[in-house]
N, C-alpha and C positions, 0 to 999 in steps of 0.2 A: 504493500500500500504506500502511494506517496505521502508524504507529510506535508501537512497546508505550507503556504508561503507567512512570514513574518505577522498577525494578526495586527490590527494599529485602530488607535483610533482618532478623537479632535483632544484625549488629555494625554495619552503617555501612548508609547509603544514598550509592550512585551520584550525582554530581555532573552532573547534567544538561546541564550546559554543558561536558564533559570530551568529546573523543573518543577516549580513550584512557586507562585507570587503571592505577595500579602501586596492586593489593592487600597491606600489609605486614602480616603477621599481627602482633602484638606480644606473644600467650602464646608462640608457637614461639622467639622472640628468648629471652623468660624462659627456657623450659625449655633449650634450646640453653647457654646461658651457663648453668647448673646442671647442665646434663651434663658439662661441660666443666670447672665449678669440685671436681665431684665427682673426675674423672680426674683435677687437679691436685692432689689430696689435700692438704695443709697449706701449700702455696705460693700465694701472691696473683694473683689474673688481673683484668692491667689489658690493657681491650679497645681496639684499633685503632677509631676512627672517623672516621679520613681518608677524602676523598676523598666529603666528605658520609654517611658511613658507609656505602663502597662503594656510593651512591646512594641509599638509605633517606631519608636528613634526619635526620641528626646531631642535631639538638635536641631531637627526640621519644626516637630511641634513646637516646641516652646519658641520657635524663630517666628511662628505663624501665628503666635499667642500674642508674643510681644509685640507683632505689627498692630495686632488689635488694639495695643493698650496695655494688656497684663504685663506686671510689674515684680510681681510678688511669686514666689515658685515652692513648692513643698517637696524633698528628695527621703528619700529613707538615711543613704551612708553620707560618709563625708567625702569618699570618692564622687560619688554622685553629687556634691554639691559645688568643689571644686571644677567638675566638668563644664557643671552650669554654668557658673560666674566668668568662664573663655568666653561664654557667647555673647553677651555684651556682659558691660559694668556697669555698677551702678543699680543693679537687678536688687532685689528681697531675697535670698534663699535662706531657707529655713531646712534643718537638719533634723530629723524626726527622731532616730535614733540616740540621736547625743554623740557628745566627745568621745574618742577614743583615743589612741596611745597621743603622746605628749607631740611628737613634730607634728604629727596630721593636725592636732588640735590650732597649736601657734599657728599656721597654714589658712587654716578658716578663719581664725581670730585678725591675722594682719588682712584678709582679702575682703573681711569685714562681710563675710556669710555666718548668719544666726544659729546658736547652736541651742537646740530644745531639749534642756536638763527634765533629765524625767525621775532621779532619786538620787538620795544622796550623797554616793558614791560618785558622781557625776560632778556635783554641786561644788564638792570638796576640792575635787579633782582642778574643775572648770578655776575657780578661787585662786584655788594655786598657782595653774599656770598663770593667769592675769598678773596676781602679784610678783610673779617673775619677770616678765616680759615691761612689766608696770604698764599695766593698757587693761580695759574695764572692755571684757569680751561681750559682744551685742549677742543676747540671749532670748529664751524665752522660757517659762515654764511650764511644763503640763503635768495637769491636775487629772488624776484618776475620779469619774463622778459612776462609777458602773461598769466599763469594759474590763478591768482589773488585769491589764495586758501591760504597759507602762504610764507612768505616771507616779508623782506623790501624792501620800493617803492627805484626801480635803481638810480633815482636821489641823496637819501642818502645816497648812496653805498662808497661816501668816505669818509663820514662825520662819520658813523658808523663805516668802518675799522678801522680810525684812532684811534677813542676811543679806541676800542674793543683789538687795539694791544698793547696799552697802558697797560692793567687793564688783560687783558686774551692771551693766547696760543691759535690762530688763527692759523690751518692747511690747511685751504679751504674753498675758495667758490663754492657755488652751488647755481645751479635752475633746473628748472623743466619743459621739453617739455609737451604741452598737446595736439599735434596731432601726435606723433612721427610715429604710426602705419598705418599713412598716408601719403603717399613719396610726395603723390601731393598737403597737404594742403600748404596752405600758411604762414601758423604759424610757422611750423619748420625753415623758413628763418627768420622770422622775430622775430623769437628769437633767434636765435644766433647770429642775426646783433646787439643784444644788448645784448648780453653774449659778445660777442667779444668787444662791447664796455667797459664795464665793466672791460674788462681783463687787457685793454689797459690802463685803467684809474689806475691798481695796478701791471705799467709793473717795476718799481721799488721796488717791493716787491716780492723776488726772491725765498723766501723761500715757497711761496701758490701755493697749486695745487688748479688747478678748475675742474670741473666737469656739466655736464651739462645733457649728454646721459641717458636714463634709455635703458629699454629692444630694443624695437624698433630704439630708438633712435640710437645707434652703426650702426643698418643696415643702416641708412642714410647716414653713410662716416668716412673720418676718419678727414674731417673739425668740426665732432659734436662729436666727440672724447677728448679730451683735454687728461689730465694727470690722470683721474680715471673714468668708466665707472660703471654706477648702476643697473645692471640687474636685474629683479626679475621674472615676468610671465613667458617668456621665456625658462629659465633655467629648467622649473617646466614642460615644451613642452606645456604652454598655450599662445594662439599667437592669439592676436588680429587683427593683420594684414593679407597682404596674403602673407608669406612667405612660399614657397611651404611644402608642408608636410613632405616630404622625406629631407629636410635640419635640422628636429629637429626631435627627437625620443620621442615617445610616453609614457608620465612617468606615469600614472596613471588608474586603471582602475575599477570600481564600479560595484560589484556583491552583490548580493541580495539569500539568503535561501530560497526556496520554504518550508513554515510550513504545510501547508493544502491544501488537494485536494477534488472537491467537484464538483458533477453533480448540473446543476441547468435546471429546466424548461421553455419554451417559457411564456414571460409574464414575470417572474420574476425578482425581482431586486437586486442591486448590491450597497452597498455602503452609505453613509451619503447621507439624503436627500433623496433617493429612486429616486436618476435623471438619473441612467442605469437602461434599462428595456434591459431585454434578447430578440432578436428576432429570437429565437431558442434555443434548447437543446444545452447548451454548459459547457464546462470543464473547471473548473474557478480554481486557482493556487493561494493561498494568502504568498504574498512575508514578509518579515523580515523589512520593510524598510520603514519611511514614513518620514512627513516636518520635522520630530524632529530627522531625520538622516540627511535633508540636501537633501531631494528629493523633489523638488519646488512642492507645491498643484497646481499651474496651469500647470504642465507636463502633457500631454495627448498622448503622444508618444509613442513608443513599448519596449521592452526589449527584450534581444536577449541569445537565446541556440546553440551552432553550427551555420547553417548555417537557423536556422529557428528563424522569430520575433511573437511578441504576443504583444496584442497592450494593454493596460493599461486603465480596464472600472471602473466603478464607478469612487468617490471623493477621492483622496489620503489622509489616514486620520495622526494621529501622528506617531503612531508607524508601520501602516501595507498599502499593496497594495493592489489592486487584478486585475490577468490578467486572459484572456483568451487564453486555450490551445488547444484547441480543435481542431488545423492544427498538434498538434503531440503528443497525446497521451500516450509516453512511461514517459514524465518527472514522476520522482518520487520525494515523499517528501524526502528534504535532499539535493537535486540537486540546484545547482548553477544557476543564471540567471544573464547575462551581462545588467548593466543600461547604462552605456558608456565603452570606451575603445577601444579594436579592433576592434569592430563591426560597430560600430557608435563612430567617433571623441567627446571630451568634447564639440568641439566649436561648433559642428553642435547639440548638446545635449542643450546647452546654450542658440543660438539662438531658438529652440525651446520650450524654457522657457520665452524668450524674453527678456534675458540679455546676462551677458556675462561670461565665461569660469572663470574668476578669482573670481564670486562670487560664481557660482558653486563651485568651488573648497574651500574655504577659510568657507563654513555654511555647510560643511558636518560634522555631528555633531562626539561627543565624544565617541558615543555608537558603531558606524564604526569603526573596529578592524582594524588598521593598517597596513599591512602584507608586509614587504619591502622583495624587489626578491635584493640577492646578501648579501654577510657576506662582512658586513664594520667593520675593527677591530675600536677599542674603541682609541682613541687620548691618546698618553701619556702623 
């Protein structure tokens, strides 16, 4: 069979040496993050783009963010934070994890990226190095109000700022909803009854913004709003909630190369293990794409051409798939196949792996070519 010519379209053309693209739209990211900035009404939203921006490539978003305006940036490590602050200066970053060994720390402290002390081993640490370097490290603190993941217990919440103002450049407090995607639990009240406490206990301290909302969290009002809002899934159109789908735009989408095509016989098998047995003459498609691209081994679900799916037999192994085509026989090697996207949402791709859209997105591996739709100029 031949193999189509180079596929293209009016935003990008297909990398011909990829077996596998991760399509990132980069209008949808805009409007997303203006949907979003809109429901935060007069509060700041600085976006999460840890973790590569939940696997995007952090470089390009956050360059497409800050064309928007965003200012303000949330990373997990302090590699991650330093990366950031190359892209322009002058940026917010905020380190979620906190300080770690003594050079890394001195590093964010002179490039003047925010380090988020989360206990007091941190605190100490953070203290110390300042008064060595003699320079009042731009921090922030985060107060545990219910996720009991990081943070300091609220009770020492004055006990610590005090110090903290003393010895450090204290910008903000934060915590962290952990039902936010849920409008009915009962957690999102009952931490902000003690975020509000907290706020109240540093209403003499005029100079701190707080923060409290991540992605979902915003939809909840503009009581769970404060002075900076932290978006991250979201902005990315991965929504763990049920916010209708047509209120966020669809940023990503996973297509797969068909390498080989091949008749197989009734009886025969398909795969690691030999646990697909054909039951029938069928037309088997081996795709580009397996766990070491980011394509869960427990997926058993279809992939999709047009307006036709093909369901996904044998064991998904490292590097390769194999589906059955045999409902449309024109595919040719060279031909593109959707794994999510327009055809099928991430989230409903997610739950059928039996998690959820943001780990989907964030383990699609290094070897998935990129291919962002839309020319974002380069940040002066």
């Amino acid at each position: 069979m031949k193999s189509n010519s180079l596929q293209k379209n009016n935003y990008y053309t297909i990398n011909k040496n990829a077996s596998s693209i991760l399509l990132i739209n980069l209008q949808e990211i805009i409007k997303n993050y203006n949907f979003l900035r809109t429901k935060a009404n007069k509060s700041e939203i600085g976006v999460s783009i840890k973790a590569n921006a939940y696997g995007l490539g952090f470089k390009k978003v956050c360059t497409t963010l800050i064309n928007q305006g965003c200012k303000t940036f949330f990373v997990a490590s302090a590699t991650e934070g330093l990366e950031t602050i190359k892209i322009k200066k002058n940026l917010n970053v905020y380190v979620l994890n906190g300080n770690t060994d003594k050079k890394t720390t001195i590093s964010l402290i002179k490039k003047g990226i925010n380090v988020v002390v989360n206990n007091t081993n941190q605190l100490n640490d953070l203290i110390s190095i300042s008064n060595q370097i003699n320079f009042k490290a731009p921090c922030a603190i985060h107060i545990d109000t219910g996720m009991n993941r990081l943070g300091f217990n609220m009770n020492d919440a004055e006990k610590i700022l005090k110090l903290a103002k003393q010895k450090l450049n204290v910008s903000l407090i934060m915590s962290h909803l952990s039902c936010s995607e849920n409008k009915l639990s009962k957690m999102n009240n009952l931490q902000l009854r003690k975020f509000l406490y907290i706020k109240k206990k540093f209403k003499n301290h005029k100079d701190l913004k707080f923060s409290l909302a991540n992605s979902n969290g915003i939809l909840l009002g503009k009581k769970f709003h404060f002075n900076l809002c932290r978006p991250g899934g979201l902005i990315y159109g991965l929504n763990l909630g049920n916010l209708k789908e047509r209120s966020l735009g669809n940023v990503l989408t996973l297509k797969a190369k068909i390498l080989q095509i091949r008749l197989i016989n009734r009886g025969e098998y398909v795969g690691y293990g030999a646990e697909y047995i054909s039951k029938k003459k069928s037309l088997v498609a081996t795709l580009g794409i397996g766990y070491a691209d980011g394509l869960p081994r427990s997926f058993s679900g279809n992939v999709y051409y047009k307006n036709y799916k093909f369901p996904i037999i044998g064991n998904i192994s490292m590097d390769l798939c194999t589906i059955d085509i045999s409902s449309y026989d024109k595919l040719q090697i060279g031909d593109w196949v959707e794994v999510f996207g327009n055809s099928v949402s991430i989230e409903k791709f997610a739950r059928n792996c039996d998690t959820i859209s943001y780990e989907i997105a964030s383990k699609i591996g290094s070897r998935v070519k990129r291919v962002y739709i839309d020319n974002v100029e380069e940040v002066n």
